[in-house]
C-alpha positions in Angstrom: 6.3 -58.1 -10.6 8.9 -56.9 -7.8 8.6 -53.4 -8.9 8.4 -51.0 -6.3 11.2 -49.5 -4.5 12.6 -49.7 -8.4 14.1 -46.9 -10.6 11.0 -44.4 -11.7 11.6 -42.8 -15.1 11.4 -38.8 -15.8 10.2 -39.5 -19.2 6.1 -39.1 -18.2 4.4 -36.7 -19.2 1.0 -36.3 -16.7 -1.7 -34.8 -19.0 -4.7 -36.3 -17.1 -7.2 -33.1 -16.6 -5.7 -31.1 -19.0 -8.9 -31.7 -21.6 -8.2 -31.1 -25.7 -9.2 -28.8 -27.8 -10.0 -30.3 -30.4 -12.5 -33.0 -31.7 -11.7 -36.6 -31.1 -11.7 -39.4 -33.4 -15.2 -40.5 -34.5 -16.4 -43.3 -33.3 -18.9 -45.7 -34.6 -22.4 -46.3 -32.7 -22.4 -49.0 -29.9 -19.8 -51.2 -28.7 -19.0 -52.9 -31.6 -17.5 -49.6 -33.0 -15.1 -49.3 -30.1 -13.9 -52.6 -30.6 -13.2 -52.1 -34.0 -11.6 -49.0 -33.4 -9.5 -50.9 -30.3 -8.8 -53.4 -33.1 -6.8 -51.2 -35.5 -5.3 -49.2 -33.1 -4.7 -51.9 -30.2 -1.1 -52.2 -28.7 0.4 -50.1 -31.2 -1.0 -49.7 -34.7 0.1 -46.0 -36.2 -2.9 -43.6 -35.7 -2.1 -42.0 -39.0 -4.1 -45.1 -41.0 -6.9 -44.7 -38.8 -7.1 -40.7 -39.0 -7.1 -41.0 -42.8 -9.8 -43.4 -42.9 -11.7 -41.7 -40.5 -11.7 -38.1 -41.3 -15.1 -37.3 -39.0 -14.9 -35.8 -35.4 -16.5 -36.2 -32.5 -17.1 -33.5 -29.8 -14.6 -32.5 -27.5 -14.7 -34.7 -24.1 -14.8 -31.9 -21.0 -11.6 -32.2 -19.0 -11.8 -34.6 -16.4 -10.2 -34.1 -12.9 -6.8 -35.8 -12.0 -8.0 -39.0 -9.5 -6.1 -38.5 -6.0 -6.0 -41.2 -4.9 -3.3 -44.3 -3.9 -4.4 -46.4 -6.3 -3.7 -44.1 -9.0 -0.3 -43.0 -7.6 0.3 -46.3 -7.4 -0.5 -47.1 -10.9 1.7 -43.6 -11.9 4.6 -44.7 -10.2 4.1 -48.4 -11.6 4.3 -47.2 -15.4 7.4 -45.0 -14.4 9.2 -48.3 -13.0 8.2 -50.1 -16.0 9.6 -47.2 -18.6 12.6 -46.7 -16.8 12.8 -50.5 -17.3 13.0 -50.4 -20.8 14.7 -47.3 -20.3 18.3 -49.5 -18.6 17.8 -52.6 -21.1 17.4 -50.5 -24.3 20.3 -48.6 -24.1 22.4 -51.5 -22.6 21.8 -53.1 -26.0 22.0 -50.3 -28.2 25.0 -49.7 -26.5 26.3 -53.1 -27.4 25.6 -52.3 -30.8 27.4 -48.9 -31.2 24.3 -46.9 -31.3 22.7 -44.6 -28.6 19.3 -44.9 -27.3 17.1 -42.2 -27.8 14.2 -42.3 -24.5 10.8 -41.7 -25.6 8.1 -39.9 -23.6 5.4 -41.5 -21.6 2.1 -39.4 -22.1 -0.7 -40.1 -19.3 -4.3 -38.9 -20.8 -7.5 -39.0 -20.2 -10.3 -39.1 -22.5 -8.7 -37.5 -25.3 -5.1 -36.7 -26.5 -3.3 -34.8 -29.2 -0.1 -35.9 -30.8 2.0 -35.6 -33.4 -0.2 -37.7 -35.1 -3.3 -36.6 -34.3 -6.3 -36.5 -32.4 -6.5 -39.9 -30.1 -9.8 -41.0 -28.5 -9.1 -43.1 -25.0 -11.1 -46.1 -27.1 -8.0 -46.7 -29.4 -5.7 -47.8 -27.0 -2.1 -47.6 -26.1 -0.4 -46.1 -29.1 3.3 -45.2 -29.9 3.1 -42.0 -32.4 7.0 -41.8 -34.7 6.2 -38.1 -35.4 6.7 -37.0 -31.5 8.4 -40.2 -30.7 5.8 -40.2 -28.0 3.7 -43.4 -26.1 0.4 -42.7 -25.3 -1.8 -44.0 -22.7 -4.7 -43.6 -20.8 -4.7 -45.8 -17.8 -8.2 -46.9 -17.9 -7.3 -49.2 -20.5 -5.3 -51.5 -17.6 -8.9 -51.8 -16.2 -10.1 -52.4 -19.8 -7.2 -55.2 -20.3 -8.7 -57.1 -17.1 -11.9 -56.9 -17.5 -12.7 -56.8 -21.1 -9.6 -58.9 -22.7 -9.6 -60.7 -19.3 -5.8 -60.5 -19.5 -5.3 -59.4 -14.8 -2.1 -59.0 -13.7 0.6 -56.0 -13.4 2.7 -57.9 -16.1 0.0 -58.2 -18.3 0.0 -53.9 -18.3 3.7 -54.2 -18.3 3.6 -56.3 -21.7 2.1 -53.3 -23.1 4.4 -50.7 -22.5 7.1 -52.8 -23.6 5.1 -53.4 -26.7 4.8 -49.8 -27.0 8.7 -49.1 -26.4 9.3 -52.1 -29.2 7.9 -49.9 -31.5 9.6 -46.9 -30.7 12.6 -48.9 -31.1 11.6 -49.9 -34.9 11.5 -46.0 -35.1 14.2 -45.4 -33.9 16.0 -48.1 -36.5 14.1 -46.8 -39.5 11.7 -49.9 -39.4 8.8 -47.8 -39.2 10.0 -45.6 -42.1 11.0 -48.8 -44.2 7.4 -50.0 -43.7 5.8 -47.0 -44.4 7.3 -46.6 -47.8 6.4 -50.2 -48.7 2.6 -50.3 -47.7 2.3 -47.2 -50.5 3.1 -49.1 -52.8 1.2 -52.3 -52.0 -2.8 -53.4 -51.8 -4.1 -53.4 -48.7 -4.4 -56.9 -48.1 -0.4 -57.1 -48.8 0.2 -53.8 -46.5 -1.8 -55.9 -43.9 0.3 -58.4 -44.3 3.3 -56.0 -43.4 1.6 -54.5 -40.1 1.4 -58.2 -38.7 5.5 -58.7 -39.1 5.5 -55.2 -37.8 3.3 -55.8 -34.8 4.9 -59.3 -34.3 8.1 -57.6 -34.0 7.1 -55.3 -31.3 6.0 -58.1 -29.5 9.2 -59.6 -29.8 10.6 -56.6 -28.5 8.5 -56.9 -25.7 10.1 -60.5 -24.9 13.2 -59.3 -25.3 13.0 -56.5 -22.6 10.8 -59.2 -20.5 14.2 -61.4 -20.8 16.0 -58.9 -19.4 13.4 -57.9 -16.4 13.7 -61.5 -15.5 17.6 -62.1 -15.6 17.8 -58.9 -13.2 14.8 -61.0 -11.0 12.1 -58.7 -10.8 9.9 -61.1 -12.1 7.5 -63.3 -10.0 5.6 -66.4 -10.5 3.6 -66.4 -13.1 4.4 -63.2 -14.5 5.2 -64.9 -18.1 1.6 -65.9 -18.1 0.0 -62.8 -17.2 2.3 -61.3 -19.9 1.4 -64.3 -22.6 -2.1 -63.8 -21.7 -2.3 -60.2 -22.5 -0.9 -61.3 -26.0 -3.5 -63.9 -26.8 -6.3 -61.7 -25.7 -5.2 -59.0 -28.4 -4.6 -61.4 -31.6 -6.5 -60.4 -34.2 -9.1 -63.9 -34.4 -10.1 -63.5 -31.1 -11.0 -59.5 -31.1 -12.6 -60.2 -34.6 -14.2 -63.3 -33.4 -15.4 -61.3 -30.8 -16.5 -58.6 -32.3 -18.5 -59.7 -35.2 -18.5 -63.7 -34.5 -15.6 -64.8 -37.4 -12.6 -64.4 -38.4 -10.5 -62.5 -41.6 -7.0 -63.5 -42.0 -6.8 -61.3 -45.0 -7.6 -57.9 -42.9 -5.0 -59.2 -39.5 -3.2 -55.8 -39.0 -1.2 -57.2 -35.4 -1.6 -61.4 -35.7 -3.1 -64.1 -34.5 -3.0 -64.8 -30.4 -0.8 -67.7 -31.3 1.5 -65.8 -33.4 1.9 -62.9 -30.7 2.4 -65.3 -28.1 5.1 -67.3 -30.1 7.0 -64.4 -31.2 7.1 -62.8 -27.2 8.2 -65.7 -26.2 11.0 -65.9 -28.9 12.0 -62.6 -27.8 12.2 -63.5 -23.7 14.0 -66.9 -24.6 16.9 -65.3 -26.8 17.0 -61.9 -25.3 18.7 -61.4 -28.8 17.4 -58.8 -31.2 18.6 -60.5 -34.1 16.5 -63.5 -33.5 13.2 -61.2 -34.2 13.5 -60.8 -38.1 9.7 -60.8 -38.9 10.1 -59.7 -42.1 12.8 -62.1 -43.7 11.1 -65.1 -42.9 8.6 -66.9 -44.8 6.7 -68.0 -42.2 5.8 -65.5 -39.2 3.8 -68.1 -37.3 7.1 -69.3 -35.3 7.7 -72.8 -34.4 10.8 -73.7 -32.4 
């Protein structure tokens, strides 16, 4: 990605070093806890379900010094190229559309985080929180991404800020809201269901910005794949199958790898936002 020397966004919020006050969210013993934890929160899932279901705290994490170092600044300066990104081609569409774009803020954290919705451990994952129309994000997670999910590559990371930003755009429409009234009133299974459309539609989002990034030819060789990558190493049959060797379709909160992939790249082939109705249709595993 042909990113620096780009536009950097004022929308960041550097908390890294500032330490919480308060507990964290509890997390189960091992590693097969975190992943469970990084699977309902992963790439965007409301931290509100998991706080309910998880009332328990754990300790405090002591502050942690700011790195200095060029790699970070770097990294800093890469997630304020990508925001301010999303930042042009969001409110060029909304535009379009008659309505204004709103910018969210970027949080940087380490460790722990609060937000409007709560107490965030770094083990969750990206999240975008409605009630302070905030993303969150601890940067360790990139190395996470690689390493873990085996998804390299700076577009990979940018996949999942845009994914992020697609969800603050569903707030923004009342999406979220709309979804949050209907899962109430539904079993879980069913309210499952309704996360996957919602999480399929951020990815879409995320395709759609990606169109955009392209046309504007900031994109490089195998970017797409990076990006696509990053979505099939977050479906919810590979982190379950990872995680405790099979697979639930019932208990899917984002979709499969195949269904994330499909709907991204639905999203960077139309660069049209009214090609990414995930709710309406009857079938959210997208064939063209």
């Amino acid at each position: 990605m042909l990113w620096k020397g780009q536009r950097q966004s004022d929308n960041v919020e550097d908390q890294r070093g500032s330490g919480v006050g308060r507990g964290g969210l509890a997390i189960g013993g091992g590693l097969g806890g975190i992943v469970v934890l990084v699977i309902a929160l992963l790439l965007g899932a409301d931290p509100r379900q998991l706080l309910q279901q998880n009332p328990g705290t754990s300790p405090a994490a002591p502050a942690t010094s700011r790195p200095a170092n060029v790699q970070d600044d770097e990294m800093t300066q890469f997630v304020r190229v990508v925001l301010a990104s999303t930042e042009d081609v969001w409110t060029d569409i909304m535009r379009q559309n008659g309505q204004q774009y709103r910018k969210p803020k970027l949080v940087l954290y380490t460790g722990q985080v609060e937000s409007a919705c709560g107490t965030a451990d770094a083990a969750v994952g990206p999240f975008y929180c409605p009630g302070d129309e905030k993303v969150y994000l601890d940067l360790s997670f990139f190395q996470e991404l690689k390493q873990r999910f085996r998804a390299p590559g700076d577009f990979a990371q940018a996949y999942v800020i845009a994914h992020e930003v697609g969800h603050h755009m569903q707030n923004l429409l009342g999406t979220m809201d709309r979804v949050d009234r209907s899962q109430r009133r539904l079993s879980k299974a069913e309210a499952n269901q309704i996360s996957v459309r919602l999480e399929l539609q951020a990815d879409f989002l995320a395709g759609v910005w990606a169109h955009y990034a392209q046309a504007k030819g900031i994109l490089e060789p195998g970017d797409i794949e990076e990006a696509l990558g990053a979505a099939s190493s977050v479906g919810d049959d590979r982190l379950q199958k990872a995680a405790q060797g099979y697979v639930v379709p019932d208990s899917f909160t984002h979709g499969s790898s195949e269904q994330r992939m499909r709907w991204f790249r639905r999203g960077l082939e139309s660069g049209d936002i009214r090609q990414g109705d995930t709710f309406s249709t009857s079938n959210v595993s997208y064939r063209r």
